[in-house]
N, C-alpha and C positions, 0 to 999 in steps of 0.2 A: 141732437135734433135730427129730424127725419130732412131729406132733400124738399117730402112735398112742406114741410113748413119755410126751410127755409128759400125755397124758390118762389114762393106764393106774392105776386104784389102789392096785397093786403096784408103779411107780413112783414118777411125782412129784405122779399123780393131779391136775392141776388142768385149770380148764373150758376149754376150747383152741375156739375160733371162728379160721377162716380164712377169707382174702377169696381167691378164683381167678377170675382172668381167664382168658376162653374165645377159642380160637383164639389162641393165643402163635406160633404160627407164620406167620401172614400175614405177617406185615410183612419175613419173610424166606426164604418157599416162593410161589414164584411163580403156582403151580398155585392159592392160596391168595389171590392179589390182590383177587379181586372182595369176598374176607369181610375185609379191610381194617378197612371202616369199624364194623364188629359187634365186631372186635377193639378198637379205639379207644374207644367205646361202653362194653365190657365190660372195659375196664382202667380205665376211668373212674369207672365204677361201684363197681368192685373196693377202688380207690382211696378212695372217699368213704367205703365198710362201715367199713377199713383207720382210717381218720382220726375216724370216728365211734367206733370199740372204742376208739380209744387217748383220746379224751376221756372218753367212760365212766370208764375204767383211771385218768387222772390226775385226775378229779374229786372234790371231798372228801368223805369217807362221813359220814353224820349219825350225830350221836352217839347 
């Protein structure tokens, strides 16, 4: 499911955070090589958002 379905309040309406890596194409548009390492950089980072929400998400709520 897309974020706009599931953030929609006439849907499932819930708070929808996404992590995007920028430049997905380098690693396999040649023309794109030099931005490599900003790609690498930026799935990393993306990656860490991604891991940070999901400890949020399984954390225990106070009573």
């Amino acid at each position: 499911m897309s974020p706009s379905v599931l953030g929609r309040d006439d849907l499932l309406g819930l708070d929808v955070t996404t992590g995007t890596p920028e430049l997905t194409m380098a690693p396999v548009a040649p023309a794109l090589a030099p931005f490599l390492p900003l790609h690498e950089a930026s799935r990393a980072a993306a990656h860490d958002q991604v891991r940070g929400l999901a400890r949020t998400i399984g954390a225990p709520r106070a009573a």
